[in-house]
C-alpha positions as CSV (number, residue, x, y, z in Angstrom):
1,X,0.0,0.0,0.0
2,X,1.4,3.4,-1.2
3,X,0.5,7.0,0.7
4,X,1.0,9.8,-0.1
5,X,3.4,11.8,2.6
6,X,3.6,15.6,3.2
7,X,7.2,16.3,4.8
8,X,7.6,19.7,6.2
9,X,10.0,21.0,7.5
10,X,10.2,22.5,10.6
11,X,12.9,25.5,11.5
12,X,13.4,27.5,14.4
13,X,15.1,30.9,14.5
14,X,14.4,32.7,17.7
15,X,10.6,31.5,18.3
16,X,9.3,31.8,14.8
17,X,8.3,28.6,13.3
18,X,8.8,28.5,9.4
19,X,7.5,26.0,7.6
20,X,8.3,24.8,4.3
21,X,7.0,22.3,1.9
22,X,9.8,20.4,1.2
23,X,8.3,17.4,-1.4
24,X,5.3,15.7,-2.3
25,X,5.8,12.0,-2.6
26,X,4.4,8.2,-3.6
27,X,6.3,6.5,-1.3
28,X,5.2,3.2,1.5
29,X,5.0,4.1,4.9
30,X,7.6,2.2,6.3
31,X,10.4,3.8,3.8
32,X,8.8,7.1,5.1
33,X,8.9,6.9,8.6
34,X,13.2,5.2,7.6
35,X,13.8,8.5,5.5
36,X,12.0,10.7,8.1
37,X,14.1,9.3,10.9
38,X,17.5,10.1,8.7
39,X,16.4,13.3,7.7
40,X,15.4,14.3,11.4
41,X,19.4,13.3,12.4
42,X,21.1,15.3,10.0
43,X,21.5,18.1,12.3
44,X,20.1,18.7,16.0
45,X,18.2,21.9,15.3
46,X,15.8,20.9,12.1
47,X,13.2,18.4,12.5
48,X,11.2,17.3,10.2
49,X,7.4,16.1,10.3
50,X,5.3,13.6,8.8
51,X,1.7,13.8,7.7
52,X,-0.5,11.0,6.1
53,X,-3.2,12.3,3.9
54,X,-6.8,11.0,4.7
55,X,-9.6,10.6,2.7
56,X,-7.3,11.6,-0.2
57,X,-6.6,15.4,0.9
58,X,-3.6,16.4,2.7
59,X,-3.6,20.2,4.1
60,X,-0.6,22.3,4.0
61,X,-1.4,26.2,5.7
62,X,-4.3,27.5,3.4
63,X,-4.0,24.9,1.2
64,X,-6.1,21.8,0.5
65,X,-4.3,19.2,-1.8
66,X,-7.0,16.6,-3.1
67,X,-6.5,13.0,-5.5
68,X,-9.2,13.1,-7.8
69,X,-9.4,10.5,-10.4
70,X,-5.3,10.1,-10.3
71,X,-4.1,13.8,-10.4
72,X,-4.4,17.1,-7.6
73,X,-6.4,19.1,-7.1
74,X,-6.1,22.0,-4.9
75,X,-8.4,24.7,-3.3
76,X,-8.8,26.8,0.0
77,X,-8.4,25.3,3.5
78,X,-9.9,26.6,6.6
79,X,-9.5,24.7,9.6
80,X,-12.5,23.3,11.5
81,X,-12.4,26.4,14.1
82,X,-13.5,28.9,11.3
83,X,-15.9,30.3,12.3
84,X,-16.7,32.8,9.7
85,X,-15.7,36.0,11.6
86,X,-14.3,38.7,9.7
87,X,-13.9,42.5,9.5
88,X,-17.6,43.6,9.4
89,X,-18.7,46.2,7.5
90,X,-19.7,48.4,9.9
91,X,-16.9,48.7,12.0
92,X,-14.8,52.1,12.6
93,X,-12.1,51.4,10.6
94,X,-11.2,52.3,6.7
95,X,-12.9,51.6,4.2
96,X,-9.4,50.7,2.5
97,X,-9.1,47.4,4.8
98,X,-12.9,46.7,4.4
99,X,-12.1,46.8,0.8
100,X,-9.0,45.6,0.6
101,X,-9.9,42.2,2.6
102,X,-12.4,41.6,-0.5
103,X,-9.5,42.2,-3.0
104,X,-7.1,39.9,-0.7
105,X,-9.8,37.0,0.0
106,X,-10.6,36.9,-3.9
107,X,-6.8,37.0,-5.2
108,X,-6.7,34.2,-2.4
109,X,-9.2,32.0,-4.3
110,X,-7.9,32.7,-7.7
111,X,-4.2,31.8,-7.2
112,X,-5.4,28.6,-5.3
113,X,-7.9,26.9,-6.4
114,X,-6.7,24.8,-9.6
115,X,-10.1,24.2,-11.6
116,X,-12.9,26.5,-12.2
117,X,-15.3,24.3,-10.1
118,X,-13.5,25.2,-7.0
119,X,-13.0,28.9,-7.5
120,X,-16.6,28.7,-8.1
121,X,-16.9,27.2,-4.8
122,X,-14.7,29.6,-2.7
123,X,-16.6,32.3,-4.2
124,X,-20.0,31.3,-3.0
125,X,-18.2,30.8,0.6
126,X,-16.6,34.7,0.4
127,X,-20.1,35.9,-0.2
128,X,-21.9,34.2,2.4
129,X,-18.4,35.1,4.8
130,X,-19.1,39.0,3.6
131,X,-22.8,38.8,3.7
132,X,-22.5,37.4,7.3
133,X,-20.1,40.4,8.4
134,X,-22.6,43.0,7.0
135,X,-21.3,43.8,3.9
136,X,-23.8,45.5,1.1
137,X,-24.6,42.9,-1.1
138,X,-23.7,44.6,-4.3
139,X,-19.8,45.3,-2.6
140,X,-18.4,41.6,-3.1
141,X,-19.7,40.9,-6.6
142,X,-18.4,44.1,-7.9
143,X,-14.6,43.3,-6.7
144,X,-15.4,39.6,-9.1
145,X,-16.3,41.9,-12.0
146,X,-13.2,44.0,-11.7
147,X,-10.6,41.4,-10.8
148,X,-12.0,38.6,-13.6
149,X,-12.0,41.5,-16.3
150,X,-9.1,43.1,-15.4
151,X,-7.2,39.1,-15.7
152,X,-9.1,38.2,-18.9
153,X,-10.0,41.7,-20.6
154,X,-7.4,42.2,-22.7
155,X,-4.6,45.0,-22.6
156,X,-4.6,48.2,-25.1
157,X,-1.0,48.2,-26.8
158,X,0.6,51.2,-26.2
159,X,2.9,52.5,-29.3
160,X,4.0,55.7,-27.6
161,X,8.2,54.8,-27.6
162,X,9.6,57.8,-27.2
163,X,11.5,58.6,-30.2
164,X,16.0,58.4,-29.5
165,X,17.9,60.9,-31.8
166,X,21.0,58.6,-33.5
167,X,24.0,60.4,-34.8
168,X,26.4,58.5,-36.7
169,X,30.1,60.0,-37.6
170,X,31.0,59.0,-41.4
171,X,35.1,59.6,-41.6
């Protein structure tokens, strides 16, 4: 039986935890847990982890790596302590972060999500999350509009080169 293993890799510099997807392999268990062990005694201060994916997925910080039908898939991962809580609407702060956190969320969804289906998906969960923190309902699906058109719309050419005198000495 063959799993697939996430190894991370574990550093720390002066309390800060970095972690860093190192691979993404097909290998047995049992070779795992012997490369694992001579990876973690390399040197005292980097250990490694190990994590097993289950029911096919395997999560790795907001990602969500899913086998489906023999190739991955990814999209957005929230752990189960989401609880939907956001910067609402109405709160005395600028309208740049209310705004911003629409632009940030939907860039999110965009560069993760690998298929259509799931952008699709995120994007009905960001407009129940704004809905739910009192956003105007016409806010969230105007951000869509401008970032999908400004992606797919295409660019005006610009031919205005400024033009570079040449002089060239004949002797």
């Amino acid at each position: 039986i063959y799993y697939n293993v996430l190894i991370i890799l574990n550093l720390c510099f002066t309390s800060v935890m970095l972690m860093i997807l190192l691979c993404y392999l097909m290998i047995k268990k049992r070779q795992a847990n012997i490369f694992l062990d001579y990876i973690n005694n390399i040197h005292p201060n980097i250990k490694f982890t190990l994590d097993v994916e289950t029911d096919s997925q395997l999560s790795f910080l907001d990602i969500l790596i899913s086998r489906v039908n023999g190739r991955f898939e990814t999209s957005v991962y929230r752990k189960g302590t989401f609880t939907g809580l956001g910067l609402n609407f109405f709160s005395f702060c600028s309208s740049n972060f209310k705004f911003n956190s629409c632009r940030t969320l939907l860039h999110r969804a965009f560069s993760v999500c690998s298929t259509w289906y799931k952008f699709h998906e995120e994007i009905l969960i960001l407009s129940k999350y704004f809905k739910d923190n009192c956003y105007p309902s016409h806010v969230f699906p105007k951000f869509i509009n401008k970032f999908l058109m400004n992606i797919y719309q295409p660019k005006a050419v610009s031919y205005n080169v400024p033009k570079k005198n040449l002089y060239v000495s004949l002797r």
